[in-house]
C-alpha positions in Angstrom: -4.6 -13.1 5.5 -8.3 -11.8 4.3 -8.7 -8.8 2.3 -10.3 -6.9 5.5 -7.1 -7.7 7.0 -4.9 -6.2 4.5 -7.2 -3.2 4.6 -6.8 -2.7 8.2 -3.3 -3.5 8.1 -2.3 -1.3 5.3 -4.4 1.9 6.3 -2.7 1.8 10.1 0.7 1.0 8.7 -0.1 4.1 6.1 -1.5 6.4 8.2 1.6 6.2 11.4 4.0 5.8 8.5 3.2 8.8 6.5 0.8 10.8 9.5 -2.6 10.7 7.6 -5.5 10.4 8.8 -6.7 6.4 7.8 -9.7 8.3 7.0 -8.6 9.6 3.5 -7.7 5.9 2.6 -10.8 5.5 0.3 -10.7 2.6 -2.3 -10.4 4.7 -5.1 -8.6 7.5 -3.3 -5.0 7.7 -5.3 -2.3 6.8 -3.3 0.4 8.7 -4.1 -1.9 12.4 -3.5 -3.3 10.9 -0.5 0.4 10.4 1.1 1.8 12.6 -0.4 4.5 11.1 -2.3 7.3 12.0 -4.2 9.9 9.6 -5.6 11.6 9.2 -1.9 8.4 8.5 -0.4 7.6 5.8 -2.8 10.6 3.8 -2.5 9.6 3.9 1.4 6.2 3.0 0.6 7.7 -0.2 -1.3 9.9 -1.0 1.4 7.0 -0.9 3.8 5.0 -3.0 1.7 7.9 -5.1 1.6 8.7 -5.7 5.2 5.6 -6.3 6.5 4.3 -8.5 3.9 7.0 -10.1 1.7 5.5 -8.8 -1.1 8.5 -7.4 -3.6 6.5 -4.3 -5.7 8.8 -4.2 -9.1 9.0 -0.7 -10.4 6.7 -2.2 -13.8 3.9 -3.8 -11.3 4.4 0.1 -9.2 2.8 1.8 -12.3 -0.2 0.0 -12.2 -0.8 0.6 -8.5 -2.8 4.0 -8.8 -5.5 3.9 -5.6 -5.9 1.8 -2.6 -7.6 -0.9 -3.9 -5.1 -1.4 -6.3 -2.8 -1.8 -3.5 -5.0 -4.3 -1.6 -5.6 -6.3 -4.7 -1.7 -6.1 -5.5 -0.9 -7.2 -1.7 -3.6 -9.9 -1.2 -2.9 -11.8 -5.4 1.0 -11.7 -4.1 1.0 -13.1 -0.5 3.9 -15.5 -0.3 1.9 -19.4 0.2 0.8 -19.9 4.3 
């Protein structure tokens, strides 16, 4: 999958997920203000994440995951092999 991919992927998945507009999903824009989210909300975003691209977030890896690109870069260096 291509990092546009991802990008596209992750900002509809986001945005019906959590009801934001893909809009706000800037590449520096931080994620957890954009959505919105408290510790409930995150767990859900890591399961998301999860599901839809087999790509486990362990709670020391979510710390470093502070705006969208941060989450594209995380996604795209952890896809499981083709």
């Amino acid at each position: 999958m291509t990092r546009n991919e991802i990008i596209e992927k992750v900002n509809a998945l986001l945005a019906e997920e959590f009801v934001v507009d893909a809009e706000a999903f800037t590449p520096n824009a931080n994620v957890k203000d954009t959505l919105s989210l408290d510790s409930l909300s995150l767990v859900d975003l890591v399961a998301l994440i999860q599901q839809n691209y087999k790509v486990k977030i362990p709670v020391t890896d979510l710390r470093t995951i502070v705006t969208f690109n941060d989450l594209y870069d995380y996604i795209e260096s952890h896809q499981p092999s083709a």
